[in-house]
C-alpha positions in Angstrom: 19.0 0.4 5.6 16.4 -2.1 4.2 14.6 -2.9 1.2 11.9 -1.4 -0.3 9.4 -3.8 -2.9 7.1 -2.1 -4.6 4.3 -3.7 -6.2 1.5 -3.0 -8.5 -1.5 -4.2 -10.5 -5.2 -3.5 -11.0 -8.1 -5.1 -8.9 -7.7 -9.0 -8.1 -4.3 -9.1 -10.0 -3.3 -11.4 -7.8 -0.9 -8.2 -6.1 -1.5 -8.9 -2.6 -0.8 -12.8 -2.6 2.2 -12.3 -4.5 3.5 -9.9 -2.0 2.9 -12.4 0.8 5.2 -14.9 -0.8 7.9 -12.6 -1.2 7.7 -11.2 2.3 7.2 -14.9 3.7 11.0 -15.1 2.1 12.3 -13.3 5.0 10.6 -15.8 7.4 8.7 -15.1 10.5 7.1 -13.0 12.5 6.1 -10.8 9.7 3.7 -7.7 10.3 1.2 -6.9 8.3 0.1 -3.2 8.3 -3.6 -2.8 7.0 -4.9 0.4 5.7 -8.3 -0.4 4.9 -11.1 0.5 7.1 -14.0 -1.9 7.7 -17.2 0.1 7.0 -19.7 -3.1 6.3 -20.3 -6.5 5.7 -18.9 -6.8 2.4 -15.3 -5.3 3.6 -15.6 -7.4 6.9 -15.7 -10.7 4.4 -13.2 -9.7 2.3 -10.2 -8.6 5.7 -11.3 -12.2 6.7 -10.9 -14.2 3.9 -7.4 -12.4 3.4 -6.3 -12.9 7.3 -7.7 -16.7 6.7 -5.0 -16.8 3.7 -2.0 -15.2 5.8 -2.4 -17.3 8.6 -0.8 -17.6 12.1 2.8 -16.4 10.8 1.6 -12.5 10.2 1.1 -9.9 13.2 -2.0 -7.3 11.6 -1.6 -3.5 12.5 -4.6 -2.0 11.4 -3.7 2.0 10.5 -5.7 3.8 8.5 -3.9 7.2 8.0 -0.6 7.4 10.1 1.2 5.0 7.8 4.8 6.6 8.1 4.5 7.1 12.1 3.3 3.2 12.3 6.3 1.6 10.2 8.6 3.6 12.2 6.8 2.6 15.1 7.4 -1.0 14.6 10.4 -1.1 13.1 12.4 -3.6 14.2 9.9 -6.0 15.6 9.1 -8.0 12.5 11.3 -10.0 9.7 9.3 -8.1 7.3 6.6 -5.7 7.0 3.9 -5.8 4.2 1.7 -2.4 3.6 -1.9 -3.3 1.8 -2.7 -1.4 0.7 -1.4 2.4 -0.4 -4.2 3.6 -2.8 -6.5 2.5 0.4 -4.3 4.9 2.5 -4.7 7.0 -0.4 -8.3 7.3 0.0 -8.3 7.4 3.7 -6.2 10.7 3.3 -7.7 12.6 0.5 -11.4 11.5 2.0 -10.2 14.0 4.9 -11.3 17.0 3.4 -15.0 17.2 3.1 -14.8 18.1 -0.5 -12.0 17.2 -1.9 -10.0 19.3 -4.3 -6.3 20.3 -6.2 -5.1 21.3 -3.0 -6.5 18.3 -1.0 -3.8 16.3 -3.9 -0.8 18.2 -2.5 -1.5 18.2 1.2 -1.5 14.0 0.6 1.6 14.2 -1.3 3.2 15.8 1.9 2.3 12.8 3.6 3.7 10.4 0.7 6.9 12.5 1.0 7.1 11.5 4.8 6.2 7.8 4.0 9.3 7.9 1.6 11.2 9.5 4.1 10.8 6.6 6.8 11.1 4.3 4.6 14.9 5.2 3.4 15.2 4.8 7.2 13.9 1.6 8.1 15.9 -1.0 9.0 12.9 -3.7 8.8 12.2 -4.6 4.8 8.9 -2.9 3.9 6.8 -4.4 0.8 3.6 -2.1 -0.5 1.4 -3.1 -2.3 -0.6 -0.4 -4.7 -3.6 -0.6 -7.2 -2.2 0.7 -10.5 -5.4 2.8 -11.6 -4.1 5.1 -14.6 -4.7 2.2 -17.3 -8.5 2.7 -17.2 -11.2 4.7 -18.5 -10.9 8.5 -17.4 -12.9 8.9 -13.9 -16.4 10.5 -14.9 -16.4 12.6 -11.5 -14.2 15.2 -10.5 -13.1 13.0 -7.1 -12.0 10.4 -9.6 -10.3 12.2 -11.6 -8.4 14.0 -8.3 -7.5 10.2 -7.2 -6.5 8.7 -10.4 -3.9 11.4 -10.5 -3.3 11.7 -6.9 -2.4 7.4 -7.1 -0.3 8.2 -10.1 2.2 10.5 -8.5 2.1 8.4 -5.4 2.9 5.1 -7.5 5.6 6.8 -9.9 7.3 8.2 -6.2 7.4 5.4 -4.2 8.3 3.1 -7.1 11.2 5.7 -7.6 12.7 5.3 -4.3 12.0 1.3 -4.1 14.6 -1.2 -4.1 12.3 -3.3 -6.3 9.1 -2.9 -8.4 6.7 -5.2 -10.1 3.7 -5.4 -11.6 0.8 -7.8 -11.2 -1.5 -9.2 -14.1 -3.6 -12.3 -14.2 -1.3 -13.2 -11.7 2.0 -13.0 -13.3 4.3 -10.9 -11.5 6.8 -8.9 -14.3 9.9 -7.1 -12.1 10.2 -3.3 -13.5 13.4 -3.0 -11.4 
């Protein structure tokens, strides 16, 4: 069985690069499985500048919503695997239903339940990366509110069930477990 990282911080933490190192620790090829979906110019910029940072070493998977089918998919084939991010997968999910609602919250927990499922399965390390968005202001829209909660009980499980978690602020990463 492999490891599981978990790691966590709000925007531009400095998350993402951090997780990079650690899963350029178990050398190459490392895969890279991307949840975020490029919808305009703005998101195009930003996938580039991070693929320009990662470099020739890192194999990109783009899946937006079959996250646990795609790790088991290519398990094996990589040193590492680094999933960036899960409150984008998150989103993808709960964006499903055309209005959103309580019910909407459990049917993407089902998912997160699979997801920790393959992971106490995989052989390949799997590092994922998560936006910690509870430390904030409370959402002033009802979709905010049903994501803030819905990334909570996604964080608290998968950090559960990690090997390792850390969190991420101004760059520092502090190791929970």
């Amino acid at each position: 069985m492999a490891r599981t990282l978990f790691i966590t911080g709000g925007a531009r933490s400095g998350k993402s690069a951090f997780a990079e190192q650690l899963a350029m620790g178990f050398g190459a090829p490392l895969g890279y499985l991307a949840t975020a979906r490029s919808l305009d110019g703005e998101m195009d910029a930003r996938i580039g500048k991070h693929q320009e940072r990662r470099g020739t070493a890192w194999h990109t998977i783009e899946e937006p919503l079959h996250l646990a089918q795609t790790l088991r998919d290519q398990d094996g084939a990589f040193k590492a695997i680094l999933v960036d991010c899960l409150t984008l997968w998150l989103t993808n999910l709960l964006l499903l239903d055309e209005e959103p609602a309580d019910d909407s919250e459990e049917r993407v927990m089902a998912d997160v339940r699979q997801l920790e499922t393959t992971l106490a399965t995989m052989a390949t390390p799997v590092i994922i990366v998560s936006n910690e968005v509870g430390m904030g202001i409370v959402p002033e829209h009802r979709l905010g509110r049903i994501f803030r909660d819905l990334a909570g009980r996604a964080n608290q499980a998968l950090a559960a069930t990690a090997d390792e978690a850390w969190l991420v602020a101004s760059g520092i990463p502090l190791r929970l477990k």
